[in-house]
N, C-alpha and C positions, 0 to 999 in steps of 0.2 A: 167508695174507697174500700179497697179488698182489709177485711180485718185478719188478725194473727190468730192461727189455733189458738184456742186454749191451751192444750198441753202444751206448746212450744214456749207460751207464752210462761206461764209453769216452771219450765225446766229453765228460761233464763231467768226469773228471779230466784230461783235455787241458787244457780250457781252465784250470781248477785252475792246472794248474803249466806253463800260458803264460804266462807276467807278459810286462807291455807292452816289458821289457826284451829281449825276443823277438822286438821288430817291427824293421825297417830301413826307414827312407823311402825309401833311396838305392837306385839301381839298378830300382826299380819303377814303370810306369808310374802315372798320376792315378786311373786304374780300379783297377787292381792294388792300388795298398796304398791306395785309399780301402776295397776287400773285405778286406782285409786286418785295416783298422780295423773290420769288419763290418756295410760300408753300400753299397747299391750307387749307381751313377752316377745323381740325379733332374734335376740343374740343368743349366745349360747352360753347359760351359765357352767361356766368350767373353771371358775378359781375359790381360790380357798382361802384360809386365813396369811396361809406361808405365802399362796401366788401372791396376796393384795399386798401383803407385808413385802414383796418381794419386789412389786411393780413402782414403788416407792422408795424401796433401798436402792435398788437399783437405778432407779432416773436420775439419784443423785449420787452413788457410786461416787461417797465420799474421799477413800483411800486415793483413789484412784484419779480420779478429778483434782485431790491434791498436789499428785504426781506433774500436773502441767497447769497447774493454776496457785500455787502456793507463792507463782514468783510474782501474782499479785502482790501478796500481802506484804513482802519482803522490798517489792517496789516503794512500795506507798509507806512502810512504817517501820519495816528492818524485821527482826524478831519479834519487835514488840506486837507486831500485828496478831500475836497469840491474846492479847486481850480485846482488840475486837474482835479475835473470832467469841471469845467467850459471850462479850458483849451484844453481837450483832448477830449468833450464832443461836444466845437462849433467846430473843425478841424476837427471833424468825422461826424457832421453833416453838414457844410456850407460847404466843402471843398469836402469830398469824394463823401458824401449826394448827392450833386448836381451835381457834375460830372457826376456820376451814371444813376442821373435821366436824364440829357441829353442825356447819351447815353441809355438807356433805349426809348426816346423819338423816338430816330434814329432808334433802333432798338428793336419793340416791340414785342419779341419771346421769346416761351417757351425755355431755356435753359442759358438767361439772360448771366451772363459771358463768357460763351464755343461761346457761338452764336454771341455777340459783338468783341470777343476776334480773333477769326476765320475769320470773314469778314472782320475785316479791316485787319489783317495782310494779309489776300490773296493776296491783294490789292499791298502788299508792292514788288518790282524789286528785291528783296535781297532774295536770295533762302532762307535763314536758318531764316529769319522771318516772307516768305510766308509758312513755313512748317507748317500744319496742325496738326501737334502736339503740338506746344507752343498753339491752344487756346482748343485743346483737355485737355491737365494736367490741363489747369485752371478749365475746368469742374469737372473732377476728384478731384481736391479738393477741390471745393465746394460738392459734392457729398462725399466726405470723412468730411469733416466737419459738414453737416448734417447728418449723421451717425451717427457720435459721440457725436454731442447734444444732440439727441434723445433719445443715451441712459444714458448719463449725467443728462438729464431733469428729465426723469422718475425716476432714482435711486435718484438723491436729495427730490424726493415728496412720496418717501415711509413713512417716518416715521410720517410725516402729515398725510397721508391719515389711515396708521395704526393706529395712536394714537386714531383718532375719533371712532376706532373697540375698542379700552382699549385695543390695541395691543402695546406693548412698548417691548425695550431689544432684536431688531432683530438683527440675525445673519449675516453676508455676503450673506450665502447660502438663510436664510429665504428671506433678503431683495430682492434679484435675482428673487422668486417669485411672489413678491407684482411688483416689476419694471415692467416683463414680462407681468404680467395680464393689467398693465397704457397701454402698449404699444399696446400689441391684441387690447385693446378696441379702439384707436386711428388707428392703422391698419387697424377695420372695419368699422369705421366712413369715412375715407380714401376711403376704396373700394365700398364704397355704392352709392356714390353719389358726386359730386362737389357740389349739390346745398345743401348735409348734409352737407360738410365743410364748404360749408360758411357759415352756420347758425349755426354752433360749432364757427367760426371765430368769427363773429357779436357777441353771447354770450362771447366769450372772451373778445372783446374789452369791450362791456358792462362791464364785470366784473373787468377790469382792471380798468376804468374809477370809477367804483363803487371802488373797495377797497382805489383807491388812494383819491377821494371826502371823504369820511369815516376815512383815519388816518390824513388828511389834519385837516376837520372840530373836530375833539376830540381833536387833539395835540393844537390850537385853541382855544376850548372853554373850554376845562375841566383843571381845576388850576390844574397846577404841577409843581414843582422846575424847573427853568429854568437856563441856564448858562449862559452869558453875550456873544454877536456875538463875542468878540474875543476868543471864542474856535476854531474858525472856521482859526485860524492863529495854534493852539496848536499840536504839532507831537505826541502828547500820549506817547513821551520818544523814538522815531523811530529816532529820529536823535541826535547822536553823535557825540559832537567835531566840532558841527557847517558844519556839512558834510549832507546836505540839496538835495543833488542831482539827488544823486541817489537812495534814497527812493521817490523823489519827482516823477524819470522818471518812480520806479514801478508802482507806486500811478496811470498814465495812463495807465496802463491795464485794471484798473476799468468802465472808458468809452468802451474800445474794448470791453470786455466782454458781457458788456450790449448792447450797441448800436451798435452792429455788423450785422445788417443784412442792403442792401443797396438796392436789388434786387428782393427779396420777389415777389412784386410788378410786376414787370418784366417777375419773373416766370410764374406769371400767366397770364401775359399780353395778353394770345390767348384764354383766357379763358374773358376778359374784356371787356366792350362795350367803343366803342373811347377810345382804349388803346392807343395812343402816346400819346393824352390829360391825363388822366385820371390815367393811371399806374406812371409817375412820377412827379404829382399831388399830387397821394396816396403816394411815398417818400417821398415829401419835406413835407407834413404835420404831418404826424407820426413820421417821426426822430426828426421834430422842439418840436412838443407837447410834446415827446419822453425826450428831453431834458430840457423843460420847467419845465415839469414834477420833472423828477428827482429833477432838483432844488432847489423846492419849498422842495420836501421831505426830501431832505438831509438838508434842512436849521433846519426844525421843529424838526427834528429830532436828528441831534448834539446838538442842544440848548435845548434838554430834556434831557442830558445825566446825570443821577443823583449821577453818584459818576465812574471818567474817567478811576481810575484803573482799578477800576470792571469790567466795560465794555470792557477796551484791556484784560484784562486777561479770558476773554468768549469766548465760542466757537461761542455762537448764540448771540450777540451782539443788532441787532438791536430786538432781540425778548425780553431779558431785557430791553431794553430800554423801549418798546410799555408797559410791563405790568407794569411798573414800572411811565408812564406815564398819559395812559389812562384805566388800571385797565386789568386784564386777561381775562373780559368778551369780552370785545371790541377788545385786540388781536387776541382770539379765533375766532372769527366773521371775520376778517380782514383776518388770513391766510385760512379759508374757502374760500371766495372770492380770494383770490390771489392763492390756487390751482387751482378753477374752468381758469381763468385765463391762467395758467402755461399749462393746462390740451390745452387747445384754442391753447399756444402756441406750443406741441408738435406736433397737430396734422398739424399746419403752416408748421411747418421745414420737417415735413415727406414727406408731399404734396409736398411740391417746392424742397425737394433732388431729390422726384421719377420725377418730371418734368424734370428733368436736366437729369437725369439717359436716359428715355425715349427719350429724346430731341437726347443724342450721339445716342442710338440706331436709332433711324428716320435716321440719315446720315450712317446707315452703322457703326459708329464708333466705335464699341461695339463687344464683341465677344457674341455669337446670339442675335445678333439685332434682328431677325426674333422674336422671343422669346420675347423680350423686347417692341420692339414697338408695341405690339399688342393694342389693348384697347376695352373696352367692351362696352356694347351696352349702358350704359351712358355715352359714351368716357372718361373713368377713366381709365388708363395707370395699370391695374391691374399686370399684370408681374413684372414689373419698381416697384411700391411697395409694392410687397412681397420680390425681390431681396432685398429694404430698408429696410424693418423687420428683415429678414435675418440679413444681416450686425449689427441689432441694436444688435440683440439676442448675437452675437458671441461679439460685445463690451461691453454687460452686464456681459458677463461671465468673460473676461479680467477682470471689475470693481470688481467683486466678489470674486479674487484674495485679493486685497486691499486697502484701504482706498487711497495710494499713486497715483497706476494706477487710479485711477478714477479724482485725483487734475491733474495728466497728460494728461490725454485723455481729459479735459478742455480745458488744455493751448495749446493741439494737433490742437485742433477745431478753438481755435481762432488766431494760427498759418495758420492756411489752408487757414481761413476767408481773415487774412488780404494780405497774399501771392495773392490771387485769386483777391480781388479788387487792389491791388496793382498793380498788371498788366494791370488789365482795364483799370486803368485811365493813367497809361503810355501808354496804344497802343489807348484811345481816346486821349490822348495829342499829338501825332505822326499824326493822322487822323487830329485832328485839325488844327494843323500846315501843312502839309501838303493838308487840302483842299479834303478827302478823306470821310468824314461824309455829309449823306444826309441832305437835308432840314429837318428841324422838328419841333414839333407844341411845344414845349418846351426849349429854348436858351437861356441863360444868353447873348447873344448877347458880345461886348466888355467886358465881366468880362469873359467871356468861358477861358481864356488863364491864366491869374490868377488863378481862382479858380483852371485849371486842377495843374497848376504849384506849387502850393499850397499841394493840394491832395497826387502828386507823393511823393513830400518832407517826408509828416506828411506819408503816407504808410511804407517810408524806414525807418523812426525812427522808428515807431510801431514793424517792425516787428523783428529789431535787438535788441528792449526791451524784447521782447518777448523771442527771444533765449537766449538773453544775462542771464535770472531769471532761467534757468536750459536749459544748454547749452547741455548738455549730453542727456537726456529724449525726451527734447521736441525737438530740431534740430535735434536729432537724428532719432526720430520719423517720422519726418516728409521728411526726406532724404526715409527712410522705403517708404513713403507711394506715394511718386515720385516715387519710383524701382518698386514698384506694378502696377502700373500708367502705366510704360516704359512696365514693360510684357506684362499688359492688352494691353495696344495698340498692341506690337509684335503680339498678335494671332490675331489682326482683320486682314481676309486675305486683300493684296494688291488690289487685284479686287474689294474688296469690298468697300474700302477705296475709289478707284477712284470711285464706283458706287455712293455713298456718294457725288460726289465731284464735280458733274458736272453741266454746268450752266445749268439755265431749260432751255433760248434761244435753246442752242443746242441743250436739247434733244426734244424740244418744232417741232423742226425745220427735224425732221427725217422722213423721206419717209413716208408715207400712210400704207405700207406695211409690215414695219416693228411694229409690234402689239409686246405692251410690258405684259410683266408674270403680272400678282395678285400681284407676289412679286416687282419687278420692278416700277410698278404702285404707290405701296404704299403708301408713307407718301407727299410723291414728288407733285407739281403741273402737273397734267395729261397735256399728249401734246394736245397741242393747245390752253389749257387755258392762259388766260393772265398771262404774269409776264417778270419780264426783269432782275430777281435778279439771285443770285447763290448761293448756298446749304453751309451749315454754315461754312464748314471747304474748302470749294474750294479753289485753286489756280492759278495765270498764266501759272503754271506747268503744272497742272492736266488738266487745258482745253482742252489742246492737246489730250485728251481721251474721247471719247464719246461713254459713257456708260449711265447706266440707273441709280437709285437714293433711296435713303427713307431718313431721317430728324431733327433736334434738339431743349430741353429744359433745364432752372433751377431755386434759388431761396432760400432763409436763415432764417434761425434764431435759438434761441435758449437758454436755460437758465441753467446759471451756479447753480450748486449744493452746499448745503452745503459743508463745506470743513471737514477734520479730526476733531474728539474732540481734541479740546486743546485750549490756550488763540486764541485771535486775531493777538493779532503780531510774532505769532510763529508757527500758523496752517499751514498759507500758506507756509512759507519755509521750514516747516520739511514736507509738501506734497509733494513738487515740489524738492526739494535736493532729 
């Protein structure tokens, strides 16, 4: 029987008994402990503290995503819905927010969920939670999530963007063209350049920042009927019989919706200068201000409500409100700037799906990875986001069906969302306890165990609210979109899977003589370079196989769409019934 080199033999009990708790972000430069993690440098670091800050305000383009989703919260709870956003707003920010950004910290690679999700379960003695597939689906849907924002976002800003043509009375079919054209142009912003997106990002934020300075300072200064703060206790006639509960638990969808992206940041963390610093830095200040934000808006803004039936019984609620407050000039102006905005925000969630997309292909994990991980001579993962177009195109056309499919494909999205961090911070609370998470330049220190415990809690109410409001559609759906998931993965072949999966030590560690393919070589840290990490979806299983490799990314966000014509408290449930 043929025996194993020595040194190979060597290099896989290194990695063996290197647990990730061996790594230090701190002290290492972006190259450094990206080989470290066992990847080498492909993308192009071009952001900064404002781009990462930026890629994160902007995915959730708070102001502005309130503009066509506030009549969530006014459906489900009237005004009052100002204290779950309070409620459901700090628990999604202090709680999942931060967990996120610490393991973001630990772990500062394109594919954010899949790639956190995957390393530490390797990590786990228990065959069926070292499986590479549990941090595989969580990629999947994130990448099914941003799909389906993408094409939610752009179909909500058709009629905005049409109205300014004195195009009005669009069709399903018409509206499917105006979406399509948002998306190509965001597509090609996309393919041109990272350093164009970031500076389509930067303009976002900018404009985000502008619209909300603008309806803050008019709501403000310019005289208008005002309602006394205790509207802000009033259910708009949403609750019944003193049964306060369960419109209050819908009323927290309002925060998911909005402040649903956690990783953004993350996604692009290979793309950032001192990303463990830096990438969830850019988290915790965009979700905070994120939140802060909102705040302020929904205060000024309920206490301008100038007559409360009217307003539940509107489709477009906060858009009566604004002209009825600060005059139709100054709304006009405001949803200008909160498209450009929205416009920042599509092309965020495209970019950080295709990173995640790219990111499974890099390990193999993909069926033609070859195909997918390619990227072009700006290193923009061009394959990985036309695949994203693709997918948006075929969800545009679902939407096009009906008014209904398109309030589901919403609730689809922020099912996927919260399913996907929901995992994360249950398998960083398992690393945590366990002792299994590297050093990193970002720690709550003694609150780390709280907060994650926290996080898990508020994830599994979230996501049984979520089913629980259309149980049939959206659970159903998203059962769908795991069995897509489970096939996609069946055709990635097995060899390939293990080529994906191997620690770089070992393959770092192989004979002189053994020359690896173009293909091989890939995405992977080449042999002999430094790194002591293991490929995103590895296992104690998979070690046993010493093969060759390519590599993982991801990243969020995204904006809810107008809902059906109809009142406020009755659009969203005859969408989502």
């Amino acid at each position: 029987m043929a025996t194993e080199p020595a040194h190979t033999q060597s290099a896989r009990e290194t990695w063996r008994g290197a647990p990730d708790s061996k790594l230090d972000s701190r002290g290492l430069t972006d190259t450094q402990y990206l080989a470290r993690l066992g990847y080498r440098q492909e993308l192009n670091r071009a952001i900064g503290l404002f781009s990462s800050f930026g890629v994160q305000f902007s995915s959730i383009a708070t102001i502005s995503a309130m503009y066509t989703t506030l009549v969530v919260g006014l459906a489900f709870f009237g005004p009052a819905s100002f204290w779950s956003w309070i409620i459901g707003g700090s628990l999604q920010v202090f709680a999942v927010g931060i967990a996120v950004a610490e393991l973001v910290s630990a772990y500062p690679l394109a594919g954010g969920v899949y790639q956190i999700n995957c390393r530490i379960l390797s990590q786990s003695p228990n065959r069926v939670l070292s499986s590479p597939w549990i941090g595989w689906q969580s990629g999947w849907w994130i990448v099914v999530a941003h799909t389906v924002a993408v094409a939610a976002v752009a179909w909500s800003m058709v009629p905005f963007v049409a109205s300014w043509l004195g195009v009005t009375g669009l069709s399903n079919a018409e509206t499917l063209w105006w979406a399509l054209a948002i998306c190509v142009l965001c597509t090609l912003i996309n393919l041109t350049s990272v350093r164009l997106s970031a500076l389509t990002n930067n303009l976002g934020v900018l404009a985000e920042l502008a619209a909300g300075v603008l309806v803050v300072i008019a709501l403000l200064v310019i005289h208008h009927p005002t309602q006394p703060l205790s509207i802000l206790t009033n259910s708009g006639g949403t609750v019944q019989h003193g049964q306060w509960v369960r419109p209050f638990l819908f009323a927290l969808l309002l925060p998911l919706f909005i402040i649903s992206s956690f990783d953004s940041t993350g996604n692009a963390a290979e793309e950032t200068h001192d990303a463990s610093r830096k990438a969830p830095l850019g988290v915790v200040l965009a979700n905070g201000g994120s939140l802060l934000f909102g705040l302020v808006f929904m205060i000024l803004v309920y206490v301008a409500i100038p007559d409360l039936k009217s307003v539940m019984g509107s489709a477009t609620p906060i858009h009566e409100i604004l002209v009825s407050a600060i005059g139709i000039q100054l709304t006009d102006v405001f949803q200008a700037i909160a498209i450009v905005s929205l416009l920042a925000n599509l092309v965020m969630v495209q970019l950080t799906g295709a990173r995640v997309l790219w990111s499974q292909a890099r390990d193999n994990q993909m069926p033609g990875a070859r195909f997918l991980s390619k990227v072009s001579r700006q290193r923009v993962p061009v394959n990985a986001t036309l695949l994203i177009f693709a997918g948006v195109v075929v969800m545009l056309i679902v939407a096009a069906q009906s008014a209904t499919a398109l309030a589901v494909l919403i609730a689809l999205a922020s099912l996927a969302w919260a399913l996907a961090y929901g995992l994360v911070v249950s398998t960083g609370l398992y690393a945590l306890v366990t002792n299994k998470l590297p050093k990193r330049a970002f720690s709550c220190g003694r609150l780390s165990l709280p907060i994650f415990v926290t996080a898990v809690l508020w994830s599994a109410l979230i996501i049984v609210i979520v089913i629980w409001q259309n149980p049939r559609q959206v659970g159903g759906g998203m059962i769908g979109a795991i069995a897509v998931g489970a096939i996609l993965y069946a055709l990635v072949p097995r060899r390939a899977r293990a080529a994906g999966q191997v620690p770089v030590t070992a393959r770092a560690s192989r004979p002189s003589s053994s020359t690896p393919s173009k293909r091989q070589s890939g995405s992977r840290l080449r042999a002999g370079q430094e790194g002591d990490g293991r490929g995103a979806c590895s296992s104690f299983r998979t070690a046993r196989t010493l093969s060759w490799s390519a590599r993982g990314h991801q990243a969020r966000s995204w904006r809810t769409p107008l809902l059906p014509a109809g009142s406020a408290s009755s659009a969203w449930s005859r969408a989502t019934g």
